[in-house]
C-alpha positions as CSV (number, residue, x, y, z in Angstrom):
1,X,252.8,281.8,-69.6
2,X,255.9,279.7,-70.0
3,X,255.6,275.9,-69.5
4,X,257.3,275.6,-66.2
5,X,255.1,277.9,-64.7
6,X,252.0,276.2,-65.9
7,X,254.2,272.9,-64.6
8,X,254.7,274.2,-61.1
9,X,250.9,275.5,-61.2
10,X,249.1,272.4,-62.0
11,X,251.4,269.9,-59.3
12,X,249.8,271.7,-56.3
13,X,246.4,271.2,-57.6
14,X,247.3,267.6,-58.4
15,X,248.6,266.9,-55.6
16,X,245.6,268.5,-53.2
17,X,243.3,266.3,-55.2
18,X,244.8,262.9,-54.3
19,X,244.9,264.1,-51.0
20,X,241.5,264.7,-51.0
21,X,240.5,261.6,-52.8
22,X,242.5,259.9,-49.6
23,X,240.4,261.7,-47.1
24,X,237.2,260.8,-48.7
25,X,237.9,257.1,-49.0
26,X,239.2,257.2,-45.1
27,X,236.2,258.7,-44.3
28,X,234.4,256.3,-46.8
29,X,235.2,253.4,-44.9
30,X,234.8,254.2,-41.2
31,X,231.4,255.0,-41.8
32,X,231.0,252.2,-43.3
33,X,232.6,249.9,-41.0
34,X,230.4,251.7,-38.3
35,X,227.8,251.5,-40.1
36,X,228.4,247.4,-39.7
37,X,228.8,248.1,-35.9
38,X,225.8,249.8,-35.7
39,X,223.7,247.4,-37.3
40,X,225.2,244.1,-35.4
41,X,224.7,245.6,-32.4
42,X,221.4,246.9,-32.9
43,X,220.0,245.3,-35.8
44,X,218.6,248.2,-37.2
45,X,218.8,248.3,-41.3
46,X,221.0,251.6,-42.3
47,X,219.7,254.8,-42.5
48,X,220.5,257.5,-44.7
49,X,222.2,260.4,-42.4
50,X,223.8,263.4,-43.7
51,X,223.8,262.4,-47.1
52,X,225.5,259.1,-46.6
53,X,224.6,255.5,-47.0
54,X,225.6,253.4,-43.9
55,X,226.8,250.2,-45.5
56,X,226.4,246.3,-45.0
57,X,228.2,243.9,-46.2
58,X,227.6,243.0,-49.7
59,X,226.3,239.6,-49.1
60,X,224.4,240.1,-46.6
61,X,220.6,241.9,-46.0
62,X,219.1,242.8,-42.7
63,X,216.7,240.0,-42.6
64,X,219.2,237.7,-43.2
65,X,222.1,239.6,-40.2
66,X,219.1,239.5,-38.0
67,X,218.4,236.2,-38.2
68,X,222.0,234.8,-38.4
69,X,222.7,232.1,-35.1
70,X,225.4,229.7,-34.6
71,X,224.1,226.1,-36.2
72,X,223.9,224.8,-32.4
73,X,221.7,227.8,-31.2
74,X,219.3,227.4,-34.3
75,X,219.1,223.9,-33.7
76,X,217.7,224.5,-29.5
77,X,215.3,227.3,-31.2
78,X,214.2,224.9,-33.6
79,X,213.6,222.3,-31.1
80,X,211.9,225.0,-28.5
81,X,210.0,226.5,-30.9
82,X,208.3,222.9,-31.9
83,X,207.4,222.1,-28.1
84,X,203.9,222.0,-27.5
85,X,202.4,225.0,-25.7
86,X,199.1,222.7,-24.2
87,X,199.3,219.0,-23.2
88,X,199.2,216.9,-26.5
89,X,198.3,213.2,-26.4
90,X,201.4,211.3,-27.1
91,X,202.0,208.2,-28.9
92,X,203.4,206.2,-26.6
93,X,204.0,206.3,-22.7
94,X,206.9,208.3,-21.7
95,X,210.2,205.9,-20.8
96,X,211.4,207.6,-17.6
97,X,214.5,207.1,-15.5
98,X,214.7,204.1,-13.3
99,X,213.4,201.2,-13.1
100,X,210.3,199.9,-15.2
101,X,207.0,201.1,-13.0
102,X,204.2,198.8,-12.9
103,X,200.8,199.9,-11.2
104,X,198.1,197.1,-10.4
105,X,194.8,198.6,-9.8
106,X,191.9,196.0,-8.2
107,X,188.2,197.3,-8.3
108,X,185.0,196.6,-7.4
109,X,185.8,196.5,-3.3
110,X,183.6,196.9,-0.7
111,X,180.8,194.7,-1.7
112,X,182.1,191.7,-0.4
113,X,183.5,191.6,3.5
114,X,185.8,188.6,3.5
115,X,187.3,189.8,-0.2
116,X,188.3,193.3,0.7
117,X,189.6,192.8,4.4
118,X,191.9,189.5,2.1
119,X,192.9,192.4,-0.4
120,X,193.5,195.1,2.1
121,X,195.5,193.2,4.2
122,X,197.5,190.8,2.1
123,X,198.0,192.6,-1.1
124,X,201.3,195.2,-1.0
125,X,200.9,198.7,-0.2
126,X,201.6,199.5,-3.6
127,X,198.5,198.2,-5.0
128,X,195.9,200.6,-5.6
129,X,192.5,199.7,-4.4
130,X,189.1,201.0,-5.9
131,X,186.0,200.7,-4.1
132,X,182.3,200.1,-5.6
133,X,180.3,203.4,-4.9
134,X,177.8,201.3,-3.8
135,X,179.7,199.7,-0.8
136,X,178.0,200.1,2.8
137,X,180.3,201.8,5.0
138,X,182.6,203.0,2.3
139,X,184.5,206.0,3.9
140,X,185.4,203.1,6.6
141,X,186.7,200.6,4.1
142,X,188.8,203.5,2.6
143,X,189.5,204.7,5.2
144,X,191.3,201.0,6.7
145,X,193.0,200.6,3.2
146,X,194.4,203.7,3.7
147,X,195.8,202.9,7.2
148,X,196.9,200.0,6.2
149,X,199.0,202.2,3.1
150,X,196.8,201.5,0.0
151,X,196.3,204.4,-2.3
152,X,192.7,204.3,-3.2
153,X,189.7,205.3,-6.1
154,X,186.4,204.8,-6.7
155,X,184.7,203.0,-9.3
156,X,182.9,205.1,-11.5
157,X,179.9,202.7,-13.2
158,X,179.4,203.9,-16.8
159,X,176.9,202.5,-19.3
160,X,178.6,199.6,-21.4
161,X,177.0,198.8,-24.6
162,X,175.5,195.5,-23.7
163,X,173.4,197.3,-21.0
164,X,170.6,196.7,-19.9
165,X,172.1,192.6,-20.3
166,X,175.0,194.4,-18.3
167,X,173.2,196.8,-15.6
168,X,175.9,199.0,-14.1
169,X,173.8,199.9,-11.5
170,X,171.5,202.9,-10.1
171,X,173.9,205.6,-9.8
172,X,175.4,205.0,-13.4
173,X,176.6,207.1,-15.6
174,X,173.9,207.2,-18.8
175,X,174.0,208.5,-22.4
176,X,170.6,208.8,-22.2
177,X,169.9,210.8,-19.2
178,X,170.6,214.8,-19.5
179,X,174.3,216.3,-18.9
180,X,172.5,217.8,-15.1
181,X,171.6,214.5,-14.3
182,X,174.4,212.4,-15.1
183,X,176.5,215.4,-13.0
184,X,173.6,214.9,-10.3
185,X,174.6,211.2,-9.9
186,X,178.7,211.9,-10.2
187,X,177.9,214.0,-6.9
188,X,176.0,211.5,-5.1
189,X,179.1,209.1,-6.3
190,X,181.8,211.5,-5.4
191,X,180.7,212.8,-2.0
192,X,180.0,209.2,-0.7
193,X,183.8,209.7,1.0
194,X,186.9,211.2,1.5
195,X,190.4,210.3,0.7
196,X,190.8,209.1,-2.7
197,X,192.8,209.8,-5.2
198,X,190.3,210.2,-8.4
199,X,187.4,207.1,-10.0
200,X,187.8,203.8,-11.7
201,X,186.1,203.6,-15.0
202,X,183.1,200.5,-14.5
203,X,181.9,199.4,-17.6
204,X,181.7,202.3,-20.0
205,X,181.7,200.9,-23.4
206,X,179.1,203.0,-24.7
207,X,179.7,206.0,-22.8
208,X,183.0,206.7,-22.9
209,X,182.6,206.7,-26.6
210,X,180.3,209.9,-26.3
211,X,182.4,213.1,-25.7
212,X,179.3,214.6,-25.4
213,X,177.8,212.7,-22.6
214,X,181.6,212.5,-21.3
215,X,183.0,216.3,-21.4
216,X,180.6,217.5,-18.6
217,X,181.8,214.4,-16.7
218,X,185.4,215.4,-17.2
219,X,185.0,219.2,-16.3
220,X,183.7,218.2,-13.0
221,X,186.8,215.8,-11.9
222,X,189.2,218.5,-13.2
223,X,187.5,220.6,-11.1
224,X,187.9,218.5,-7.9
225,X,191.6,217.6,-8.6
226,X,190.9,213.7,-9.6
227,X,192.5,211.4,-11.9
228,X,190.4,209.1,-14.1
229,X,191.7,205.8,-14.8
230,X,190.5,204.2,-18.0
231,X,189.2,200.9,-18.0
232,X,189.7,200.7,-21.8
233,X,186.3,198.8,-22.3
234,X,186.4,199.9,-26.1
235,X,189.2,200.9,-28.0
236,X,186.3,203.3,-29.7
237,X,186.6,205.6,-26.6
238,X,187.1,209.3,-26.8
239,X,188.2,209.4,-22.4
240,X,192.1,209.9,-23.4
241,X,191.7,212.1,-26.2
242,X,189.1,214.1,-24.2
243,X,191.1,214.2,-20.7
244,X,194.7,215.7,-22.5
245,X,192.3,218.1,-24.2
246,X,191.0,219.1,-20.3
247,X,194.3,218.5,-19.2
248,X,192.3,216.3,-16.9
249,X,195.0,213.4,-14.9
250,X,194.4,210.4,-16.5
251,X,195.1,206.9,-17.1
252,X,194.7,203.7,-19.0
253,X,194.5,200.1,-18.7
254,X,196.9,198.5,-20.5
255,X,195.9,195.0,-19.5
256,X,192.8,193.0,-17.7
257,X,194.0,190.3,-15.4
258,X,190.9,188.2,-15.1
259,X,187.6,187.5,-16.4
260,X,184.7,185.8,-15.8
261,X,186.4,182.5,-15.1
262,X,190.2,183.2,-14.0
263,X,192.5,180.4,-14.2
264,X,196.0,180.8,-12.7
265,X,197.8,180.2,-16.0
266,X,195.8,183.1,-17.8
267,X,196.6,185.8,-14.8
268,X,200.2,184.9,-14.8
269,X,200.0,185.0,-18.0
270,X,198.9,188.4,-17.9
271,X,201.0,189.7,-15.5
272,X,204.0,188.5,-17.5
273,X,202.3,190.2,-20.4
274,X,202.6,193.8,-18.0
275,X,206.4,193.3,-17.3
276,X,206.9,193.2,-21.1
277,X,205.6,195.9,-21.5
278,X,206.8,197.4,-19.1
279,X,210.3,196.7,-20.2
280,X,209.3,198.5,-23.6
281,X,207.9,201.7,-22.3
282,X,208.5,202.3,-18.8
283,X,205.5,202.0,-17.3
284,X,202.5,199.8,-17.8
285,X,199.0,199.5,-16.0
286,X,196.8,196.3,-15.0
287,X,192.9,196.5,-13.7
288,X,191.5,192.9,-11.7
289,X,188.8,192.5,-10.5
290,X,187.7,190.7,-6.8
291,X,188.0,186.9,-7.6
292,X,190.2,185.3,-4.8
293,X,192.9,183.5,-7.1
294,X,193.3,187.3,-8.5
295,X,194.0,188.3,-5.4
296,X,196.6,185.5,-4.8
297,X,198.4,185.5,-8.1
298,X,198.7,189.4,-7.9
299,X,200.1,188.6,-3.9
300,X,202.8,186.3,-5.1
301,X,204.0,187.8,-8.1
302,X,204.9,191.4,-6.9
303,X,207.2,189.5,-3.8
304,X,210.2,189.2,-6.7
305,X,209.1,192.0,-8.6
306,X,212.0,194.1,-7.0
307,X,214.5,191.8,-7.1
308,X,213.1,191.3,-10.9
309,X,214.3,194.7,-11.8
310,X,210.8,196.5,-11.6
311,X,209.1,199.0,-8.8
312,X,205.2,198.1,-8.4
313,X,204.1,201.9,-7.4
314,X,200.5,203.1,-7.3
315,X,198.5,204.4,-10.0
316,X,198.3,208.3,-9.6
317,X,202.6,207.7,-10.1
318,X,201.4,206.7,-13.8
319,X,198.6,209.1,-14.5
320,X,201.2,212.4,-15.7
321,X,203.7,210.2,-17.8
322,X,201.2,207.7,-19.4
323,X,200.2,208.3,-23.1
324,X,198.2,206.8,-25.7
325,X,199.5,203.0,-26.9
């Protein structure tokens, strides 16, 4: 065969090989390119189809496409993903919006007639009032602090660790007794009226440190919708642990006003002791008891506290934003 016939031979099957060559890398790279499609818009990891590999890109593995977000995005995940699911004890008392809330409980009402009528009627609204469970004629006392705008508890007597020196009465709450009969007396104490908003911790020392004497306790105020305020009569007490376990309402003392002999430079004292730390966190709380000068010092005080830059509001305000000191 003479050499131009072998030349024009061989250029047609050159030349239907690069064209072939062409078509397969055309066809090479729109599968792969959908192949790219496929998986960004599914996130499936390629299959193997008709003989062919659907490609990624080089760098990249499934795990790694799937999981790709902008830096922003990851960052909200992140913080989502590290919010509690159940109500944690926190640290400190939430700072909210506004101005700094300060909630002044006074306990132990009801015993004396000329002492709650003074704090009924002279102390603000704002002030909560808890009454002794032991009070003749309590549903009526609450019933005219109410009227008269007064959100009101009742105090729950507890035994303190210095009982029987300290006797917190016949109704109290005992680490000795049985779990039935401690719930047997938080009945009697419970269903003695209407109209308040959860109990008062009295005394306590000893068994608020008990989660097993306190749980059952607990379970039964979650279970009738009221708050417990803390007393804080020990700082070895399980109550705010235990209630954001229950996810029972709760709240705690932050500072006594009085004691067994009040002066006047001790509860204003203490008082400016509450707008500090109020200023800090927020919120703060403060228990007093029934002394007269109490009573007066607390009266006088919360008539600047607006123009102060505080709001004196009542305690159930404080029981879902206040946390552990």
């Amino acid at each position: 065969m003479s050499r131009s016939l072998r030349s024009r031979l061989r250029r047609p099957k050159s030349g239907l090989s690069a064209l072939a060559l062409a078509w397969i890398l055309v066809i090479g790279f729109t599968v792969a390119a959908t192949g790219v499609v496929v998986f960004e818009l599914t996130g499936e990891a390629p299959r193997r189809t008709t003989g062919l590999t659907i490609a990624l890109p080089p760098d990249e593995t499934p795990a790694e496409a799937a999981e790709a977000v902008p830096p922003a995005a990851a960052q909200d995940l992140a913080e989502a993903e590290a919010q509690p699911s159940v109500e944690v004890e926190e640290t400190a008392p939430a700072v909210t919006s506004g101005p700094p809330r300060i909630a002044v409980v006074i306990t132990g009402l009801g015993l004396s007639e000329a002492v709650s009528i003074r704090a009924i009627d002279r102390l603000p609204p704002q002030v909560s009032l808890s009454f002794s469970p032991y009070a003749e004629k309590l549903g009526d006392w609450i019933a005219r602090a109410r009227a008269k705008g007064h959100e009101v508890l009742i105090d729950l007597p507890m035994e303190p660790v210095t009982y029987p020196n300290d006797d917190p009465g016949p109704r109290a709450l005992m680490t000795g007794l049985r779990p039935e009969e401690n719930l047997e007396r938080l009945r009697w104490i419970l269903d003695r009226a209407q109209g308040y908003v959860g109990v008062a911790a009295m005394m306590g020392s000893r068994f608020t440190a008990s989660e097993i004497a306190l749980q059952p306790v607990f379970e039964m105020l979650k279970a009738r919708g009221i708050l417990f305020l803390d007393n804080r009569s020990t700082e070895a007490g399980v109550a705010r642990r235990l209630a954001a376990r229950l996810a029972l309402p709760h709240a705690v003392n932050d500072r006594w006003l009085d004691g067994p002999n009040p002066n006047r430079e001790a509860i204003d004292g203490r008082l400016v002791q509450i707008e500090r730390l109020a200023l800090e966190r927020g919120s703060s709380i403060a228990m007093g008891e029934t002394y007269p000068l109490t009573l007066d010092r607390v009266s006088n005080w919360a008539v600047s506290l607006d123009a102060r830059g505080f709001r004196l509001t009542p305690v159930s305000a404080l029981a879902a934003v206040q946390g552990a000191p």
